[in-house]
VOGU-3710 file (C-alpha; in Angstrom, 3 decimals, decimal comma):
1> xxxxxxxxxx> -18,217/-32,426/-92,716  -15,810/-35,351/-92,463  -12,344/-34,798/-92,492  -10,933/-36,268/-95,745  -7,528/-38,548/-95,485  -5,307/-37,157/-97,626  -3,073/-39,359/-99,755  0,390/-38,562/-101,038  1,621/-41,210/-104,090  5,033/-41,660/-104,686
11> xxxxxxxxxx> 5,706/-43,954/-107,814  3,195/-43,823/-110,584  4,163/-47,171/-112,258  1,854/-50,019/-112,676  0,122/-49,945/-109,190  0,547/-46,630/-108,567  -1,620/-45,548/-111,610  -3,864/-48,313/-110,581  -4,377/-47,093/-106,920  -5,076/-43,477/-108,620
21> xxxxxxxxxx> -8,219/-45,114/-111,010  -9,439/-46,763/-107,846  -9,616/-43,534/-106,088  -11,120/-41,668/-109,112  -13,282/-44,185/-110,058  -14,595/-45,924/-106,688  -14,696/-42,337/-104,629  -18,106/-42,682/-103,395  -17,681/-46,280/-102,327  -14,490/-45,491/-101,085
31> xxxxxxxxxx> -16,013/-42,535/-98,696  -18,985/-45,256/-97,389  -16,323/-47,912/-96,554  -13,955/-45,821/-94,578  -16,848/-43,092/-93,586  -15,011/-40,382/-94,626  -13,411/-39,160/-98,232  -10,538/-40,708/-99,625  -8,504/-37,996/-101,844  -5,310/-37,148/-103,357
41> xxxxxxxxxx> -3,004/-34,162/-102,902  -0,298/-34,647/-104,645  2,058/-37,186/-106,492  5,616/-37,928/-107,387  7,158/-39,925/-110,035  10,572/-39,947/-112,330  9,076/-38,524/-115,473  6,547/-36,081/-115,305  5,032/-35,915/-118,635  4,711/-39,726/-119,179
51> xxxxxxxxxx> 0,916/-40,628/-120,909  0,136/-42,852/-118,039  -3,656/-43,246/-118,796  -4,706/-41,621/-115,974  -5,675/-37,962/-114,962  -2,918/-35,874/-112,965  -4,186/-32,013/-113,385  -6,394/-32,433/-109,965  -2,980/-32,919/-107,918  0,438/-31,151/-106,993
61> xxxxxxxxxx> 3,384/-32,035/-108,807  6,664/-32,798/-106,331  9,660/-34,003/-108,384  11,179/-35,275/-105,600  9,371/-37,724/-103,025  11,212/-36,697/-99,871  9,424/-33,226/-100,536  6,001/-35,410/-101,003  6,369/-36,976/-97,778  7,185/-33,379/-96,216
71> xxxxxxxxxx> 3,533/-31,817/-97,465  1,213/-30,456/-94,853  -1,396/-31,493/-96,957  -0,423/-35,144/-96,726  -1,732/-37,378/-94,190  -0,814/-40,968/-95,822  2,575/-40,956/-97,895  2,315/-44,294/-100,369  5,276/-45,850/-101,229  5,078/-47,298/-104,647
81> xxxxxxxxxx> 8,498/-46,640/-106,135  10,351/-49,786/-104,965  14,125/-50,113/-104,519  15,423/-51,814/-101,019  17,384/-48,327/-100,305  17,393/-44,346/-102,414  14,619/-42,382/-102,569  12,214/-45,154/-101,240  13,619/-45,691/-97,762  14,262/-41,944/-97,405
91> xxxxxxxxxx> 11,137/-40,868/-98,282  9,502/-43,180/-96,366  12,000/-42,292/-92,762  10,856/-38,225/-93,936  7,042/-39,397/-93,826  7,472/-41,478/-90,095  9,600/-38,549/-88,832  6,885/-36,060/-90,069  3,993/-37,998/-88,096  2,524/-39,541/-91,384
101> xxxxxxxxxx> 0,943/-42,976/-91,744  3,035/-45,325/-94,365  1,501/-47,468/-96,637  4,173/-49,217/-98,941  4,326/-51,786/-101,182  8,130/-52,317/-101,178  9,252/-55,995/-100,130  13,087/-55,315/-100,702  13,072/-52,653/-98,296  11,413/-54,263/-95,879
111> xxxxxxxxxx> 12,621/-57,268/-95,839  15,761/-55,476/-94,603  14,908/-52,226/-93,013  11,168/-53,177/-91,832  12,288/-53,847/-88,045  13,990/-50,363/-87,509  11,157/-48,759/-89,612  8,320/-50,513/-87,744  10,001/-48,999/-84,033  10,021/-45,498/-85,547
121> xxxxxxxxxx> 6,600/-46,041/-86,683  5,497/-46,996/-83,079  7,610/-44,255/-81,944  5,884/-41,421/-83,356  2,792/-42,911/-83,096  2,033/-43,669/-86,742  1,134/-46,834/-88,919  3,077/-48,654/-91,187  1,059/-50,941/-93,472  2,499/-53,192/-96,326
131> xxxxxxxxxx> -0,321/-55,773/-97,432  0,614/-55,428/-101,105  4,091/-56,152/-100,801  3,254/-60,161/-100,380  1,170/-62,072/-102,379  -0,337/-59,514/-104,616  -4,226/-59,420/-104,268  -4,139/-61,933/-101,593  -4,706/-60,422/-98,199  -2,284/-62,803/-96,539
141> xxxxxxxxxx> -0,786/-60,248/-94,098  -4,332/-59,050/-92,857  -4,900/-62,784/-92,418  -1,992/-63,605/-90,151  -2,117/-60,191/-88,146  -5,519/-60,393/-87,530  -7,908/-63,591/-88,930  -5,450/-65,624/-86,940  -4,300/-63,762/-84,562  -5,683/-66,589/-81,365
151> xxxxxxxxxx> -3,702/-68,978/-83,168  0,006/-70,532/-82,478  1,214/-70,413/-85,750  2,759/-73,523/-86,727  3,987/-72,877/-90,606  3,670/-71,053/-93,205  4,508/-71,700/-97,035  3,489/-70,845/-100,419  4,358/-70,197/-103,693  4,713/-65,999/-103,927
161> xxxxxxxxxx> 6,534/-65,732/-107,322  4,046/-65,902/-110,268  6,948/-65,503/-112,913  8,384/-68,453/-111,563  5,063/-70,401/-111,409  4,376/-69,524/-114,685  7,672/-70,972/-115,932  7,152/-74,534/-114,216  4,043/-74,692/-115,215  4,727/-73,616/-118,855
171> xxxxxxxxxx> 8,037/-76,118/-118,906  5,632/-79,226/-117,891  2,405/-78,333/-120,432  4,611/-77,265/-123,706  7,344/-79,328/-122,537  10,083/-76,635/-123,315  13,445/-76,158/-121,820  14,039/-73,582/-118,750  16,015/-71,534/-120,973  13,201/-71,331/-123,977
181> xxxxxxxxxx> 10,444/-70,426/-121,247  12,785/-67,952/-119,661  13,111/-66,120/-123,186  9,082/-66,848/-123,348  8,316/-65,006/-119,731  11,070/-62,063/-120,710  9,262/-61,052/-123,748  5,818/-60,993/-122,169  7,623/-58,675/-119,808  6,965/-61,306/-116,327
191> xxxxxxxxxx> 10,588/-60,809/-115,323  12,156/-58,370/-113,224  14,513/-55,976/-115,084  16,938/-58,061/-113,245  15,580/-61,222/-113,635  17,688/-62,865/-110,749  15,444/-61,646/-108,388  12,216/-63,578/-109,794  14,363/-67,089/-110,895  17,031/-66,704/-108,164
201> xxxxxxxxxx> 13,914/-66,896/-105,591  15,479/-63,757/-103,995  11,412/-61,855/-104,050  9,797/-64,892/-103,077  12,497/-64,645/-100,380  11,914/-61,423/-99,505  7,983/-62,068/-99,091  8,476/-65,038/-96,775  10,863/-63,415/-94,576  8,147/-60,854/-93,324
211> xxxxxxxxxx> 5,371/-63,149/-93,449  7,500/-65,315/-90,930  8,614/-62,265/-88,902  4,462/-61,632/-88,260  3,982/-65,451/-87,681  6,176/-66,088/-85,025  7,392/-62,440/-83,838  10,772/-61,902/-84,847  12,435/-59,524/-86,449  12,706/-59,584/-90,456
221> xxxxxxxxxx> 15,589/-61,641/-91,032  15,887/-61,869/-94,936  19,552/-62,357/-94,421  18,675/-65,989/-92,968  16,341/-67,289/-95,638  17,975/-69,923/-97,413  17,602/-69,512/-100,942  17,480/-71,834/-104,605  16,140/-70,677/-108,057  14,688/-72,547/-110,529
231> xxxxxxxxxx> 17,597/-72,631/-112,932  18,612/-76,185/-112,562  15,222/-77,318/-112,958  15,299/-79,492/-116,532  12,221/-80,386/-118,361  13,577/-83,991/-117,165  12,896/-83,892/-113,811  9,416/-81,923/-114,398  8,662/-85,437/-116,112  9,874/-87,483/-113,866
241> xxxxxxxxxx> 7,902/-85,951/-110,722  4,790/-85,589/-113,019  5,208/-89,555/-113,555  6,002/-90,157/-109,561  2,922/-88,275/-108,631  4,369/-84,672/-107,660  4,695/-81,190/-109,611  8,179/-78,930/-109,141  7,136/-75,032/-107,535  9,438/-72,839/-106,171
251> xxxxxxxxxx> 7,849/-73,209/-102,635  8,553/-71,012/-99,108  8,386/-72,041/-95,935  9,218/-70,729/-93,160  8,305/-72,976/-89,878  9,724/-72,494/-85,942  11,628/-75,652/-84,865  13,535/-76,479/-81,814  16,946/-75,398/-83,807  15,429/-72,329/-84,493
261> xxxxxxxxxx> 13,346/-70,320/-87,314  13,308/-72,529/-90,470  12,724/-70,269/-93,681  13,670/-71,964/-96,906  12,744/-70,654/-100,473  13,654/-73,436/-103,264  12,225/-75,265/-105,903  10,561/-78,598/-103,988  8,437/-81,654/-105,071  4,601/-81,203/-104,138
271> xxxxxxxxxx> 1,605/-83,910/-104,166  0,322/-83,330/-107,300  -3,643/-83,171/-105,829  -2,483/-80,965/-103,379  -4,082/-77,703/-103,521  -0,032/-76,160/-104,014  0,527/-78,868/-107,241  -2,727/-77,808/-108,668  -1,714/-74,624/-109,229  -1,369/-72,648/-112,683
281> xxxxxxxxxx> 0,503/-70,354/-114,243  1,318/-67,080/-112,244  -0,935/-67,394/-109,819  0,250/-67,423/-106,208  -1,064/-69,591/-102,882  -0,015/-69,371/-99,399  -0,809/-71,340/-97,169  -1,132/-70,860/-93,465  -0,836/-73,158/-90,530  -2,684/-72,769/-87,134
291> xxxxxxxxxx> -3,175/-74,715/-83,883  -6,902/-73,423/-83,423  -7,802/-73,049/-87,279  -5,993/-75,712/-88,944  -4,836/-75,522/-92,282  -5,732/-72,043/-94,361  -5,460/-71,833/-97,992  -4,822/-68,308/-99,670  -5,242/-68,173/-103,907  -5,107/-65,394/-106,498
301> xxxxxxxxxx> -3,119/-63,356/-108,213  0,003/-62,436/-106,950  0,964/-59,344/-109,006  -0,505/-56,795/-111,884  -1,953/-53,569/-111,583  -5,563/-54,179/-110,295  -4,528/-57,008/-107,680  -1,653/-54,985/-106,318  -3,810/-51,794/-105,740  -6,577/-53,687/-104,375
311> xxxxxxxxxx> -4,027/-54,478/-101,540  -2,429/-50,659/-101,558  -6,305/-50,085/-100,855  -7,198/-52,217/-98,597  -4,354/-50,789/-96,390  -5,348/-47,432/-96,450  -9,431/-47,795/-95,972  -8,082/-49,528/-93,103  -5,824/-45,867/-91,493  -8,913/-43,948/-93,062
321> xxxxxxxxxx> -11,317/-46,365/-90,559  -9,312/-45,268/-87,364  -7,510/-48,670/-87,332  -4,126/-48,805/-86,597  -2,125/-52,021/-86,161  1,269/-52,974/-85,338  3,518/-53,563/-88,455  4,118/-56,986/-87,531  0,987/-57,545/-85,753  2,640/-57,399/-82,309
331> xxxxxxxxxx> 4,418/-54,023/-80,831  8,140/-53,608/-82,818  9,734/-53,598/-79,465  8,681/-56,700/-78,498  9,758/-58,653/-81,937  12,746/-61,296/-80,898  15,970/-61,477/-82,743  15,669/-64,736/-84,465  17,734/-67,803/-84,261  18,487/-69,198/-87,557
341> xxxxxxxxxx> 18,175/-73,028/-87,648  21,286/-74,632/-88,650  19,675/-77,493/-90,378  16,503/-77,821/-92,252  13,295/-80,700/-90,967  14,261/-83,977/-92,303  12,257/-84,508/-95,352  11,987/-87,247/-98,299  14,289/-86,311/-101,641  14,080/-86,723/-104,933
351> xxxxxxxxxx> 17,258/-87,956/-106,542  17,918/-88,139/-110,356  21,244/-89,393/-111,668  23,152/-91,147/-115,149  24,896/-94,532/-113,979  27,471/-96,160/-116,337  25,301/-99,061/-118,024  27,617/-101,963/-115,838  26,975/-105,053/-113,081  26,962/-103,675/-109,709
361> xxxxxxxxxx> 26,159/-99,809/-110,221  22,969/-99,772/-108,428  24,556/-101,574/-105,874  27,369/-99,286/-105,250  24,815/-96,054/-105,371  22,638/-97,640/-102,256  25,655/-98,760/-100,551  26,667/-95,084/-100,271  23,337/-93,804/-99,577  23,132/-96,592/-96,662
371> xxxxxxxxxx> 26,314/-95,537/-95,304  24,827/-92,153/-94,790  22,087/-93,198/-92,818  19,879/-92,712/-95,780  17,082/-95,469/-96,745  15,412/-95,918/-100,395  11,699/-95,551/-100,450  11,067/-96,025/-104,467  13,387/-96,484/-106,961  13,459/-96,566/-111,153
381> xxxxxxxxxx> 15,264/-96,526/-114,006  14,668/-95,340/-117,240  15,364/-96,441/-120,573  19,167/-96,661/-121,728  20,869/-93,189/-122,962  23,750/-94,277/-124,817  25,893/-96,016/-122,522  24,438/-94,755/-119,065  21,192/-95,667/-117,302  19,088/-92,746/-115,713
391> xxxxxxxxxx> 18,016/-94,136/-112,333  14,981/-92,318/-110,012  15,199/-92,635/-106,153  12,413/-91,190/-103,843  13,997/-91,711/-100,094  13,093/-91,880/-96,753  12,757/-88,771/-94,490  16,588/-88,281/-94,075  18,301/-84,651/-93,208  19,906/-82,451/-95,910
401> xxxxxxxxxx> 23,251/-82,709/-94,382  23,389/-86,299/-94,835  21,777/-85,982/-98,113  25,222/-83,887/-98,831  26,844/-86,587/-97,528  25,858/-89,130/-99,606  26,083/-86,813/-102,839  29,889/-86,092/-102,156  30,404/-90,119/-102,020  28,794/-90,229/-104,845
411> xxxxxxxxxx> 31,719/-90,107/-107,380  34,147/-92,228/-105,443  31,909/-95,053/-106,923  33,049/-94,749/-110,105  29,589/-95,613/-112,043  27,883/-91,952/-111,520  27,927/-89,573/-114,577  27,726/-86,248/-114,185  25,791/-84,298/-110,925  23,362/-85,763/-109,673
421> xxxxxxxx> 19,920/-83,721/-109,485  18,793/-83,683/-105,871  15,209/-81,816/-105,009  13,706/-82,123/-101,533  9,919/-83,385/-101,445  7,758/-81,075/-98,932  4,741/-82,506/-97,131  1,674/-80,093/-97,545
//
């Protein structure tokens, strides 16, 4: 008889319960896939009398996942309780040092701790998998580590938040404010319980740092990624960009330059008939950039129970086959220490601002913008607002820091009300 893989399941949240119906439910298809069974032998979780929906009688009870991950009777520890440090990273450290296979779906840890837990992985001779713990459903991490593995990758971007998606897109079709859609998204329970890290772009931020770490092999350097939320995104500007031709995402990208690895996560203007401004709600895309393949286009859903264990899954029918990868598709040892670029590609910007209704203010505006080396591509303006003029100006490729430039010359002039609203336009 085969020898079963036997599964240890820390966290019995939303995926976690979901990854325990798929192996109750699907155990026969499970066992044909992998070629041998797939079972459970025991579980860990904060409360243990919670209803969940599911059935826990068939399994061992271990209040404490360090003591999971210590089982004999554990081949695979899963990592489903999240939390970038606590009883997540040491459980997981207990399961490498015991000799066990990891499969995790924890971003925040990884994102900082994934390079010195991928070497002690290859150390002791084990696997440490994490498909679910970017894009959801979408096998994005199997495609990079292995689909395009021949290829030179050249960039990769996306949008990998679908709370934040689902806020843009909501702002633009029932034209509400940022602030009424946040109070929307937070009752339908899409927001973190701190909801920073959805609209401060901090777990998009986390998901592009280790999908650039396997596309250009270097270490996970979340501490690089340069990162904008959505929260000064007005209902104005969605307008505005809808009217130009463009939609507003909270995009990633993450790109190797000859200043260094590029990894940006802020909101930017897309083509709207771009496969990235036709997307909807909280779905999530990413899209990959090869020499040999071209352009690949990921789509689905980025989070929820059945999406999230479907990726949990796919990870461990892939230990149960005999297959065993590197973490970040390359051996952890041989992962380079980033260089941070300094300065972003030069890229065309949106710019929104409130000039004093006078002779000469437009004038005085491009004058400043010319001085910083920056050129006008389109420009508009708006009907009156009391006594100031809203004024739309799509530029040339420039850089950000002259962009910065510009902006701090900006109230010297004497005509500009307010900030002005600057969002960089990202070719795709």
């Amino acid at each position: 008889m085969t020898t079963p893989l036997r599964l240890g399941i820390a966290g019995l949240g939303t995926v976690g319960t979901g990854v325990l119906r798929i192996v109750q439910r699907r155990a026969a298809l499970l066992e044909r896939r992998s070629g041998r069974p797939v079972t459970i032998s025991a579980v860990s979780a904060r409360t243990r009398d919670k209803d969940r929906g599911v059935r826990l009688s068939d399994y061992a009870w271990e209040d404490d996942p360090v003591a999971l991950a210590r089982r004999d009777d554990v081949d695979l520890f899963v990592e489903l309780m999240g939390g970038q440090d606590g009883p997540a990273k040491a459980a997981v450290e207990t399961a490498i040092a015991h000799g066990k296979d990891v499969v995790t779906a924890n971003k925040a840890m990884l994102a900082v701790h994934g390079q010195a837990m991928a070497e002690a992985a290859e150390t002791a001779g084990v696997a440490l998998r994490f498909e679910a713990a970017v894009a959801g459903g979408i096998p994005v991490v199997k495609a990079l580590t292995e689909g395009l593995a021949g290829n030179e990758v050249q960039r990769v971007m996306g949008v990998m938040n679908g709370t934040c998606n689902y806020i843009l897109t909501r702002m633009e079709h029932a034209g509400l404010s940022y602030d009424e859609v946040f109070e929307e998204a937070n009752a339908l329970g899409y927001l973190e319980a701190d909801p920073q890290l959805d609209v401060g772009g901090i777990d998009a931020g986390h998901k592009l740092a280790l999908l650039a770490a396997i596309a250009f092999g270097t270490q996970v350097s979340f501490g690089d990624v340069e990162l904008e939320g959505i929260g000064a995104i007005s209902i104005t500007d969605i307008e505005q960009a809808r009217d130009l031709g463009f939609r507003i995402k909270l995009l990633g990208v993450a790109q190797m330059t000859g200043r260094g690895l590029e990894q940006r996560m802020s909101p930017c203007l897309v083509p709207a008939a771009s496969p990235l401004g036709t997307l909807e709600n909280a779905t999530n895309m990413v899209v990959l950039e090869g020499d040999a393949a071209g352009q690949i286009v990921l789509q689905g859903a980025g989070a929820g129970e059945g999406p999230t264990a479907s990726a949990v899954m796919s990870d461990i029918l892939d230990i149960a086959r005999g297959l065993r990868l590197s973490t970040f598709g390359q051996p952890a040892h041989s992962l380079v220490k980033p260089v941070a670029a300094q300065t972003a590609t030069p890229a065309a910007f949106y710019l929104r601002m409130a000039l004093q209704d006078k002779p000469g203010a437009l004038a005085k505006v491009a004058t400043v913008l010319g001085e910083a080396g920056i050129s006008i591509d389109r420009m508009r303006q708006t009907r009156h607002v009391e006594s100031t003029a809203p004024v739309l100006i799509v530029t040339h490729k420039t850089t950000r820091a002259a962009l910065d430039t510009a902006l701090a010359g900006l109230p010297a002039t004497g005509v500009v009300e307010g900030a002005p609203v600057a969002i960089r336009i990202e070719e795709v």
